[in-house]
C-alpha positions, 0 to 999 in steps of 0.5 A: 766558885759557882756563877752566882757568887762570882757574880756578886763579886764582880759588882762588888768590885765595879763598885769599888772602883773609883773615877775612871775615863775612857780613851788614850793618852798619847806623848806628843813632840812637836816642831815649831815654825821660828827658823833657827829653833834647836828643833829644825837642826838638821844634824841632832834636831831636838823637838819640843815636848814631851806634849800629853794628849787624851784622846775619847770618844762620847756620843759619837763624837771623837775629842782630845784634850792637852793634859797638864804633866802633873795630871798624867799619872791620874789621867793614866789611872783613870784610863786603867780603871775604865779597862778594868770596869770594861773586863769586869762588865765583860765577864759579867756578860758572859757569866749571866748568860751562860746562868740563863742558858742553863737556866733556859735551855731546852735541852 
């Protein structure tokens, strides 16, 4: 497949891709502050959670979010679809400048 044509099929799958976000999620547990909970046992402590978080940064400005259990595997599919659209942007990059060296090289 020449550079021409890889290209046009990249854009056609940019454009099928549908929400996507970007950042991280992370599984949190965490320890309370009520003396006695089962999460200060000193021999089988037992945190609470699992919490979900969504880390991200936009316009220089870091953020986090708690995401509700039920929202992960989305959150999870969203987060894919921005790497995805990150590696296609990437190779898309790539591919035209190396169709404007040849295009413009001196040589």
């Amino acid at each position: 497949m020449d550079i021409e044509q890889r290209t046009k099929k990249i854009k056609k799958s940019i454009l099928e891709i549908e929400n996507f976000r970007s950042g991280s999620l992370s599984e949190q547990y965490n320890v309370c502050g009520k003396p006695g909970c089962r999460c200060k046992d000193t021999e089988a402590p037992k945190k609470h959670g699992p919490y979900y978080q969504a880390s991200f940064n936009r316009d220089k400005k870091h953020s986090t979010m708690f995401v509700k259990k039920e929202y992960v595997k989305a959150i999870k599919r969203e987060i894919k679809n921005y790497e995805k659209l990150k590696g296609l942007i990437d190779e898309w990059v790539n591919l035209s400048t190396t169709l404007s060296n040849q295009r413009y090289s001196t040589k």
